[in-house]
N, C-alpha and C positions, 0 to 999 in steps of 0.2 A: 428051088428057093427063089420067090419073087423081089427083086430090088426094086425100088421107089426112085422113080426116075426122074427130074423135073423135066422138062423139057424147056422151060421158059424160065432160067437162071434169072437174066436181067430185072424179073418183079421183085426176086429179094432183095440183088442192091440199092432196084429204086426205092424197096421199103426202109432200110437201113439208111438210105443216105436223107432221107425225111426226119429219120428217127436222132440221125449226128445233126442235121438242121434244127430241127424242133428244138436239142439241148444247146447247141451255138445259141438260136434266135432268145432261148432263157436267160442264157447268162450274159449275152447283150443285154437283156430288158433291164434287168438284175442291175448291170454296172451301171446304164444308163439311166436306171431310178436313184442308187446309192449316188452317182456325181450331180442328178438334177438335186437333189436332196441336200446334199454338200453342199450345190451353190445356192441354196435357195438359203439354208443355214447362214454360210457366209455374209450374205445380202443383209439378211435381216439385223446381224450380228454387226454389220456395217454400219446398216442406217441406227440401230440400237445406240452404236457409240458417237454416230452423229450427233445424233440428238441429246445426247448426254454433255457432248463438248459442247452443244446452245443451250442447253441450260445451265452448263458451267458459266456460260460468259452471261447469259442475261443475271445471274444471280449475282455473280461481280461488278454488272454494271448497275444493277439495283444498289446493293451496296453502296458502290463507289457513289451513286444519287445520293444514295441516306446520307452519304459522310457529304456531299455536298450541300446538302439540306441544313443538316446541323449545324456546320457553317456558318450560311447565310444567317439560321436564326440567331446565332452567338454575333456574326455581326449586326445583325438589326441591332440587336439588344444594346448591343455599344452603341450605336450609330442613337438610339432612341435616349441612351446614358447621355451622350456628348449634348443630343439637342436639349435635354432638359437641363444641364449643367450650360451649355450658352445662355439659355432663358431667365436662368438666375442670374448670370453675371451681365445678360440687356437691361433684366429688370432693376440689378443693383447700379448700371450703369445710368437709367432713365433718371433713379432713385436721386444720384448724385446729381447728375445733371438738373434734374428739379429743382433740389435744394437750390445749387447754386446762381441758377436762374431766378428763382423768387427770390433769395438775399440780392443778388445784382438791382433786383426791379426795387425791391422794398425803398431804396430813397429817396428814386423820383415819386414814391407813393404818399410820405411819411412827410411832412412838413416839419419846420422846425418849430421846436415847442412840445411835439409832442413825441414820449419816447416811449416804448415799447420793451416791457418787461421780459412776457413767455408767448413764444412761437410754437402752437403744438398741430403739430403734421399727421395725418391719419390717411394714408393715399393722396387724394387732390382734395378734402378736404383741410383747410385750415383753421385753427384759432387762436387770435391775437389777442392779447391783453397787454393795457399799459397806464400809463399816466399824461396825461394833458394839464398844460395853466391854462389853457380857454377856452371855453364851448366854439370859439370860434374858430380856431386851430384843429378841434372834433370834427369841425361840421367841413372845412376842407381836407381834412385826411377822408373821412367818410366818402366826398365828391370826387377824391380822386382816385379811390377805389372804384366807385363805381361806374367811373368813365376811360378805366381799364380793360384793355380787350385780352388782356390775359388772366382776369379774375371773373367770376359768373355767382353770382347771386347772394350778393352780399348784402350780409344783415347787423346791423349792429343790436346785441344784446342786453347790453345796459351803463348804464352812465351815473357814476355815483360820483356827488359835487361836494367841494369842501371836507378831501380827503389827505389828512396831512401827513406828510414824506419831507424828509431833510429840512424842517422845521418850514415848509412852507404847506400851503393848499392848494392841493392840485386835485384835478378830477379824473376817477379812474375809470377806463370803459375797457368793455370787452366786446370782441367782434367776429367773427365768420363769414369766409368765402370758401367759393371754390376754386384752385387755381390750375388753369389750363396749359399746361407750356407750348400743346402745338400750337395757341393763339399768340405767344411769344415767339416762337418760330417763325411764323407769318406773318408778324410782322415786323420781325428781322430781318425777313425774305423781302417783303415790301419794300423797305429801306435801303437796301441796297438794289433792286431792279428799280427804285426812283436816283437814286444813286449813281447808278450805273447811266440812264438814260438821261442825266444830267450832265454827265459827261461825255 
């Protein structure tokens, strides 16, 4: 009976120990694909919730704009309330001050003899009505109106003679200007810079 002999053992180990390499160098590859895979996971899973925390905070600092925005508009709105509520109370303070300024002027304007019924105020237009005993007493109230630098374009509109009040005759006219107060300002200002440079 013939046995099968090798003579060259060493070919099979070397064949076998190729054959435990080859299955080492798999299950290396194997681990070493599963942990790059893991980390690649990881990574993305990272940067993922990065980005999620920047868009958390952009959207809370948006926000927090909007609520800053709205704000600002709620105080304009005030700020725009207060200046139109000052503008009434310049305008109502101009208003006074007008008045009180034309009444102050009116008696160096107004000679005597002649008195002055209705003042009717319309802005910086005026119109006076009253009564006179002499054309001549008209025609200096007239003159002295109209060589006032605080009144502009003054007209008188009619003069009616032998008009009887408290059992006398007197003549009644009506008049219109316009009346300026910065020209009384300025020349209030005048009066004391000569004033002042007089002393």
């Amino acid at each position: 009976m013939l046995h099968q002999i090798n003579l060259l053992p060493w070919r099979d180990e070397i064949r076998v120990q190729h054959k435990r390499r080859f299955i080492h160098l798999l299950i290396l590859g194997a681990i070493i694909a599963f942990v790059g895979q893991w980390a690649v996971g990881r990574y993305f899973h990272h940067q993922q919730v990065q980005q999620q925390h920047r868009l958390s905070y952009l959207s809370q600092y948006i926000a927090d704009l909007e609520r800053q925005i709205q704000l600002l508009k709620v105080a304009e709105q005030e700020h725009k309330t207060i200046l139109t509520r000052l503008d009434v109370v310049e305008s109502l303070q101009r208003g006074r001050n007008k008045t009180t300024d034309f009444m102050n002027l009116m008696p160096e304007l107004i000679p005597e003899g002649v008195y002055v019924d209705k003042i009717k105020m319309n802005g910086q237009e005026i119109e006076m009505a009253g009564i006179s005993d002499s054309t001549a007493r008209l025609a200096t109230m007239l003159d002295n109106l109209e060589r006032s630098d605080s009144l502009k374009g003054v007209e008188m509109h009619s003069i009616v003679h032998n008009r009887k009040r408290f059992n006398k005759e007197f003549q009644t006219f009506k008049v219109s200007f316009v009346f300026s107060p910065m020209s009384l300002e300025n020349t209030a200002a005048n009066l004391e810079e000569k004033g002042a440079n007089h002393g």
